[in-house]
C-alpha positions as CSV (number, residue, x, y, z in Angstrom):
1,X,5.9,-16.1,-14.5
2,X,2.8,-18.0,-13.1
3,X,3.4,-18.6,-9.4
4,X,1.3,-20.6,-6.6
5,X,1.1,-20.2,-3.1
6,X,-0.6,-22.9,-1.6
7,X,-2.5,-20.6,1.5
8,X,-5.4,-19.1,1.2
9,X,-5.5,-15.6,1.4
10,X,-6.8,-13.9,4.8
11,X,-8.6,-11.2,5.1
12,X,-6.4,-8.7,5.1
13,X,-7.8,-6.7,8.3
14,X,-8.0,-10.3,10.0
15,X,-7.0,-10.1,13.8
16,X,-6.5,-14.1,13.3
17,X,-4.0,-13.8,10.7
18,X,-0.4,-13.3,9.9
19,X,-0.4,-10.3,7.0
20,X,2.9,-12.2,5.4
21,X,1.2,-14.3,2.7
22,X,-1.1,-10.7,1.5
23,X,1.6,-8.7,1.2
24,X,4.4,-11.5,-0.3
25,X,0.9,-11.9,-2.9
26,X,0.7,-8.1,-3.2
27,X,4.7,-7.5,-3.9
28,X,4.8,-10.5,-6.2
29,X,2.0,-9.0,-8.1
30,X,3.7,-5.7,-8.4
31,X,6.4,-7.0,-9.8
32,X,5.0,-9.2,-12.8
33,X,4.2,-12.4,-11.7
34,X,0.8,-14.1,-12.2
35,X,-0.6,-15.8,-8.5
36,X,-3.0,-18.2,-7.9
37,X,-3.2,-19.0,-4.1
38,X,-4.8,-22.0,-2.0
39,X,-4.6,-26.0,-1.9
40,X,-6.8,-27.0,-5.2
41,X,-3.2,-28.4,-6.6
42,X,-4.2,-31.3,-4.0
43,X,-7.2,-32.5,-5.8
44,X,-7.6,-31.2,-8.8
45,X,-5.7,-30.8,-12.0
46,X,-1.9,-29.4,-11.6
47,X,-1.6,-26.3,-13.4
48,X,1.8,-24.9,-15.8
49,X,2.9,-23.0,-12.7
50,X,6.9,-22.2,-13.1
51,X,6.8,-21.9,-9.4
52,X,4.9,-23.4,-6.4
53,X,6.3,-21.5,-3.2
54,X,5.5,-24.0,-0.1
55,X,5.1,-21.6,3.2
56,X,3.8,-23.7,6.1
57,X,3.6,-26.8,5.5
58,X,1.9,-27.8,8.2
59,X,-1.2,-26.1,6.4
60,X,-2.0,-28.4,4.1
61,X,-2.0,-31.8,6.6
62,X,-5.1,-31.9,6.9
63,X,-6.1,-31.8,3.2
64,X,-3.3,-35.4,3.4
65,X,-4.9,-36.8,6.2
66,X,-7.7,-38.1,4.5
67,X,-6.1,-40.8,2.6
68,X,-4.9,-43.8,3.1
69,X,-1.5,-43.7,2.7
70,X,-1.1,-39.8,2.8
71,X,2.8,-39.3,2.8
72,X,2.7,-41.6,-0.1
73,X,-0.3,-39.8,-1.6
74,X,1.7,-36.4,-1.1
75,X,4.8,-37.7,-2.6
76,X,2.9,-38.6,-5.7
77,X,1.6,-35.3,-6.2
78,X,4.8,-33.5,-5.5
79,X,6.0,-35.3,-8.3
80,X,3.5,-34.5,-10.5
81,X,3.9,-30.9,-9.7
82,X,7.9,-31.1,-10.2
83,X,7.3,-32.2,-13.7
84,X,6.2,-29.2,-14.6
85,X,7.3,-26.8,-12.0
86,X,10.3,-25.4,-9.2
87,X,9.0,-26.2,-5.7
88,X,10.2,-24.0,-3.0
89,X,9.8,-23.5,0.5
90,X,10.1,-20.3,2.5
91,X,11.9,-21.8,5.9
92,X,8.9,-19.8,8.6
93,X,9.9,-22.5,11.2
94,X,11.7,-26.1,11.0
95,X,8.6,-28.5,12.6
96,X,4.9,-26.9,13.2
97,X,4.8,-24.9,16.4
98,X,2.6,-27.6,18.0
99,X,1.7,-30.7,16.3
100,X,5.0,-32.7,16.9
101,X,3.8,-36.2,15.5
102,X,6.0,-38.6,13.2
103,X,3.2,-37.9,10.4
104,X,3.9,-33.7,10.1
105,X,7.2,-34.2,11.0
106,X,7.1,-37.0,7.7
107,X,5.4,-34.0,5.6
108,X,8.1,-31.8,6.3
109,X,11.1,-33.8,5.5
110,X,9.2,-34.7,2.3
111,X,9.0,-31.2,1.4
112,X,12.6,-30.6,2.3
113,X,13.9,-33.9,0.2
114,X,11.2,-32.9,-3.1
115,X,12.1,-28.5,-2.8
116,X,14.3,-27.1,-5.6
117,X,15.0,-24.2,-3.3
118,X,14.5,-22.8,0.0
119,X,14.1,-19.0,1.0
120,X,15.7,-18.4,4.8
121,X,15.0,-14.6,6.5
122,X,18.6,-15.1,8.0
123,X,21.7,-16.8,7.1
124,X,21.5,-19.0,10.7
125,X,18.7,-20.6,9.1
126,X,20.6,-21.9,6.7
127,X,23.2,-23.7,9.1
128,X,20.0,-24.9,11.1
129,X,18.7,-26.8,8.4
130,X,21.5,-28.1,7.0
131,X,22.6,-29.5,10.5
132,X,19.3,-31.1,11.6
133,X,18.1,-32.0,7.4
134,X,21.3,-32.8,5.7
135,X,20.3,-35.2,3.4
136,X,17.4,-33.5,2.2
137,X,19.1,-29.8,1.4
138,X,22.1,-30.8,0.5
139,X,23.3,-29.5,-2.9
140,X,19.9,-27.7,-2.7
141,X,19.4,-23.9,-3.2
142,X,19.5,-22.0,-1.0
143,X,19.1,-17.8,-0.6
144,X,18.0,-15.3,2.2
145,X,15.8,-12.9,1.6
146,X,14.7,-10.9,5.1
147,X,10.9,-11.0,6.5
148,X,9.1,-7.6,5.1
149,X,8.3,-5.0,7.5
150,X,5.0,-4.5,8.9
151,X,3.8,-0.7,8.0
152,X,0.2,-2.9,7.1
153,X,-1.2,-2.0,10.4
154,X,-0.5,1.9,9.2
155,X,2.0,5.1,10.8
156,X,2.9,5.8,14.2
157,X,1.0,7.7,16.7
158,X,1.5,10.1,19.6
159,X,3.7,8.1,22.2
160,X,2.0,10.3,24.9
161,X,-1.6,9.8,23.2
162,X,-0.8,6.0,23.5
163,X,0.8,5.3,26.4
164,X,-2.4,7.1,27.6
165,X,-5.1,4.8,26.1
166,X,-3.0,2.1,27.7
167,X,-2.6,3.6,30.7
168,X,0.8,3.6,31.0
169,X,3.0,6.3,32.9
170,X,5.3,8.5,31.6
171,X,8.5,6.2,31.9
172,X,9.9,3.5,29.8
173,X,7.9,1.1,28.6
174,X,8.4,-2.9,27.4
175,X,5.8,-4.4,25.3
176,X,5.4,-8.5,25.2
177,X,3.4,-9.7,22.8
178,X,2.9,-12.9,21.0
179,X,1.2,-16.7,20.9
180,X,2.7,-18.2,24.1
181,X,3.0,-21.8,23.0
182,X,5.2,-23.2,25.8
183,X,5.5,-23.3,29.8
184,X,9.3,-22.1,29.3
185,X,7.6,-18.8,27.6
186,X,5.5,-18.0,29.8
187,X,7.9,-18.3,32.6
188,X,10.3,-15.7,30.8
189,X,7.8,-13.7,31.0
190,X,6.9,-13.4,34.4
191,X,11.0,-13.2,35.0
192,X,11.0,-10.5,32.8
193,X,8.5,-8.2,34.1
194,X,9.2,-8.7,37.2
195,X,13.2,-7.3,36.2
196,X,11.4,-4.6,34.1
197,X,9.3,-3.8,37.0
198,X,12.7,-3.4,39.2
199,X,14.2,-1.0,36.5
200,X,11.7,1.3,37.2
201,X,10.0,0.7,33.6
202,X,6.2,0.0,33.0
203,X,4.8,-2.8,30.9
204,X,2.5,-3.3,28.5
205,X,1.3,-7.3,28.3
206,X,-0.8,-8.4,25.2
207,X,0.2,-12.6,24.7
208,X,-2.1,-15.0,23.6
209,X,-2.0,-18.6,25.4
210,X,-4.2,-21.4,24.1
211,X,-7.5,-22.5,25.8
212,X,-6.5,-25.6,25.2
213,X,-3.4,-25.9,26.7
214,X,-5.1,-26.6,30.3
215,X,-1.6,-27.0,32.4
216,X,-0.5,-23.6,30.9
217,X,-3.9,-21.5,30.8
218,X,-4.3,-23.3,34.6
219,X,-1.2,-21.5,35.9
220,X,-1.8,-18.1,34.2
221,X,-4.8,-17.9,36.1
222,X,-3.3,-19.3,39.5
223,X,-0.8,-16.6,39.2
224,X,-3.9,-14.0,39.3
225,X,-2.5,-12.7,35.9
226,X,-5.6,-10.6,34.8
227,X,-7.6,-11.9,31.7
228,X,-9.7,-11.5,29.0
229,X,-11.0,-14.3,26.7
230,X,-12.7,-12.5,24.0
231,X,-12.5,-11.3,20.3
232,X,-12.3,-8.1,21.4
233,X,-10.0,-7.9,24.1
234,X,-8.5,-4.2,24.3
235,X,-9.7,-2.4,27.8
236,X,-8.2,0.8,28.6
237,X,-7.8,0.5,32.1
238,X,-6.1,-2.9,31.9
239,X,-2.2,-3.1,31.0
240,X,-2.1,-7.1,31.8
241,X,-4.1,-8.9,29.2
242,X,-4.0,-12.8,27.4
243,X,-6.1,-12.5,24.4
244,X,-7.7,-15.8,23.1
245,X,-7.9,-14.4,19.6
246,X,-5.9,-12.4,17.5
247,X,-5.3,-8.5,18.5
248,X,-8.0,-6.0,16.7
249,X,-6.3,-5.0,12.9
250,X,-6.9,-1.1,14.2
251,X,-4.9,-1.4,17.5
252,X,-1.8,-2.8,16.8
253,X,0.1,1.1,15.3
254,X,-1.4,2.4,18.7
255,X,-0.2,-0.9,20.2
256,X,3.3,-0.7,19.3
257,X,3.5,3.3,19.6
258,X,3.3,2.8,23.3
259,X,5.9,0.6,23.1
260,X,10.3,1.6,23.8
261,X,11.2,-2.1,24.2
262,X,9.4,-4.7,22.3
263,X,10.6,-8.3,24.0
264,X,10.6,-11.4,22.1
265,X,9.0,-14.4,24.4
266,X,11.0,-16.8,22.6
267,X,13.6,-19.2,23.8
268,X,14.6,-21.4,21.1
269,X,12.9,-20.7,18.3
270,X,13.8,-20.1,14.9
271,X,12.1,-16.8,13.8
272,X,9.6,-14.2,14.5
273,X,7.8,-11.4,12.9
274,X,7.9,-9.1,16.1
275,X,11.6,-8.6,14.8
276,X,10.3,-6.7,12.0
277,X,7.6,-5.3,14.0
278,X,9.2,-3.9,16.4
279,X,11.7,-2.5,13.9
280,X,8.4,-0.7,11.8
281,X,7.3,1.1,14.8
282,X,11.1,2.1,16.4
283,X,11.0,0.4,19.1
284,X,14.3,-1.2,20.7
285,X,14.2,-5.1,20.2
286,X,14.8,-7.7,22.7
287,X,15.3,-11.4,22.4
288,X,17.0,-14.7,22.6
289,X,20.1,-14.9,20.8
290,X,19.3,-18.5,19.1
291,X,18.4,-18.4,15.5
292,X,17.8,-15.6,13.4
293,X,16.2,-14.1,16.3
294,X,19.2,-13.2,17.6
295,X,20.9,-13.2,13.8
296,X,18.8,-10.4,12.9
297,X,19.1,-8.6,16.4
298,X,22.4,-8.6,16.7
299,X,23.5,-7.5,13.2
300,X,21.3,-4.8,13.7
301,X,23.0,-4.0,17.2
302,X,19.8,-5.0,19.2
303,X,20.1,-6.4,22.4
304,X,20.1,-10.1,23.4
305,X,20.4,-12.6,26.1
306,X,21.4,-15.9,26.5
307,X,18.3,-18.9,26.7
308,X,20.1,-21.0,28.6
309,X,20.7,-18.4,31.8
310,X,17.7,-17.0,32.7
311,X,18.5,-16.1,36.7
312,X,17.0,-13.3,38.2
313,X,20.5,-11.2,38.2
314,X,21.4,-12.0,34.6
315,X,17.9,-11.4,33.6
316,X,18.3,-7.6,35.3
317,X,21.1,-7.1,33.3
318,X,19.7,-7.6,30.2
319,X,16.6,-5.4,31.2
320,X,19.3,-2.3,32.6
321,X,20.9,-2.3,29.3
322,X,17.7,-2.3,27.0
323,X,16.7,0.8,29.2
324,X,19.7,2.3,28.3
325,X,19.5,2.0,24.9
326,X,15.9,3.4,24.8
327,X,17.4,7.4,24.3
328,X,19.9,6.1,22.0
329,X,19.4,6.0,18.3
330,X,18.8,2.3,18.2
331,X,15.0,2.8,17.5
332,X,15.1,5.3,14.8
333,X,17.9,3.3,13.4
334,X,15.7,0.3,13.6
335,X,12.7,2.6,11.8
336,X,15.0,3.4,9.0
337,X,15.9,0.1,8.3
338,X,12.3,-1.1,8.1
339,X,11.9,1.2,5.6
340,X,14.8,1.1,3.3
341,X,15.5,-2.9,3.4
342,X,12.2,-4.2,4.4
343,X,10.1,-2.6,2.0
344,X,7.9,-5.2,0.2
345,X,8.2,-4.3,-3.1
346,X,12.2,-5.1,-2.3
347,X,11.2,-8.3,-0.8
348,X,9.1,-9.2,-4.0
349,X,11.5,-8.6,-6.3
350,X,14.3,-10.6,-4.4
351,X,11.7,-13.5,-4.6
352,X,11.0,-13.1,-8.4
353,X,15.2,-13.3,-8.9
354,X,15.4,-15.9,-7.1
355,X,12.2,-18.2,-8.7
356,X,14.1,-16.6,-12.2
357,X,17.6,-18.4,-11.1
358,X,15.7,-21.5,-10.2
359,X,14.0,-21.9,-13.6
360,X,17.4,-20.4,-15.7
361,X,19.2,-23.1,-13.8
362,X,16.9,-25.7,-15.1
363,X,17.3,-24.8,-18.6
């Protein structure tokens, strides 16, 4: 089975980049299928590719934006390309994360109306999509196959060795991590730690927020949040830290082995790998119950809160009881399902079945 994935394959020890499209390459490999990777399909010849496996969509806009009429362009050569193969799109997030203009918002629905099939991490996605894009899933197909786990970034270490290097005390620790894209975020935050802080628990802080998103960056800094805006941006002495670039391949097992609670700074988003992450290292997830966030979470017994109440006192709550469930068996039970049902080998082969059903439906 010839497959494309059109991404370009990052380095795989790249701090800037997400390890999903190496390892879904990797697993698809393994399991028998022939990849090519990248955006060629867009100006050169199509290929006799069975499958062409859309991820972000948003990836390829500017490869569109160069012609004149791109969204008809586009439309023209995902034609071409269903003529002689399935397209599919694996559903990462509903609209880019930033760019919110009528053009990418025009690339996506065009994806949605020209897929064959769509690949969701949860079943919520699946009721998201069909609410919000009705006319252009309908009658489509549509499967769940989870996110893979994130043992990449290599086994656990001592908690006591880690907490350590951070310099974190000997007392339960919350972890929050992630791209901070909006105000709303980054306000969570600071509610958060200030209810972990009132638990008695220590945090660890390692969020990126954009340089260029002045209002945002401007009130991080007013709020004398410490900072480091460099490649390398791990300091031992320093618990509080936004990163401007991606955290260091080698520090993210030590990273999360410091970690009890890892919380999600999400309020109304669709998915996020620190799901899986935090269930690869143990750790006790926390986050919003919208989406397959809280899908995933909450089948898994993880705890959530509510987006829409975020007071102080509800807040505390929801911190108390993640404490509590730190010396429970929630983390190893979290550990052992990374392992048995995130495994990407598992993950590759549930895509191959499903490109297979696509095709054998076609026939």
């Amino acid at each position: 089975m010839k497959v494309l994935i059109p991404f370009e394959i990052p380095e795989i020890n790249s701090s800037k980049q997400n390890p999903f499209i190496p390892e879904l390459v990797f697993s698809l490999k393994f399991n028998g299928c022939d990849i090519d990777t990248g955006v060629s399909f867009l100006d050169s010849d199509i290929k006799d590719w069975d499958i062409v496996n859309f991820q972000w969509p948003e990836y390829i806009l500017p490869f569109c934006g160069v012609k004149n009429d791109p969204i008809g362009w586009l439309r023209n050569r995902l034609l071409l390309i269903k003529k002689k193969s399935k397209i599919v799109i694996t559903i990462h997030n509903l609209l880019p994360h930033r760019d919110k203009s009528d053009f990418s918002r025009s690339v996506y629905s065009l994806l949605y109306e020209l897929a064959d099939g769509f690949i969701h991490f949860s079943e919520k996605s699946i009721d998201i999509i069909q609410q919000k894009f009705h006319a252009q899933v309908i009658n489509k197909k549509h499967t769940v196959i989870p996110h893979g786990n994130y043992s990449i970034y290599g086994p656990k270490v001592s908690k006591a060795e880690a907490k350590k290097f951070f310099g974190l005390q000997d007392k339960p620790s919350f972890l929050f991590m992630g791209a901070i894209r909006h105000k709303e975020e980054y306000k969570l935050i600071k509610l958060a730690s200030k209810c972990v802080k009132n638990a008695g628990a220590d945090s660890l802080q390692a969020y990126r927020i954009s340089i260029f998103d002045r209002k945002l960056f401007k009130e991080s800094i007013s709020n004398k949040v410490k900072f480091l805006i460099s490649k390398f941006w791990i300091n031992k002495s320093k618990k509080n830290i936004i990163y401007a670039s991606g955290i260091p391949f080698n520090m993210m097992s030590k990273l999360l082995s410091a970690t009890d609670v890892l919380f999600i700074p999400r309020i109304n988003s669709l998915n996020s790998g620190l799901v899986q992450l935090g269930f690869t290292y143990g750790c006790v997830v926390l986050g919003s119950e919208f989406g397959n966030i809280g899908d995933q979470l909450k089948q898994t017994n993880n705890p959530t809160f509510n987006y829409s109440n975020l007071s102080e006192d509800y807040f505390q709550g929801v911190i108390n009881k993640a404490v509590n469930l730190i010396n429970s068996n929630l983390g190893s039970n979290n550990l052992n399902f990374a392992h048995c049902n995130l495994d990407w080998n598992i993950i590759g082969k549930k895509y191959k079945l499903f490109y297979e059903e696509l095709i054998k439906n076609d026939a």
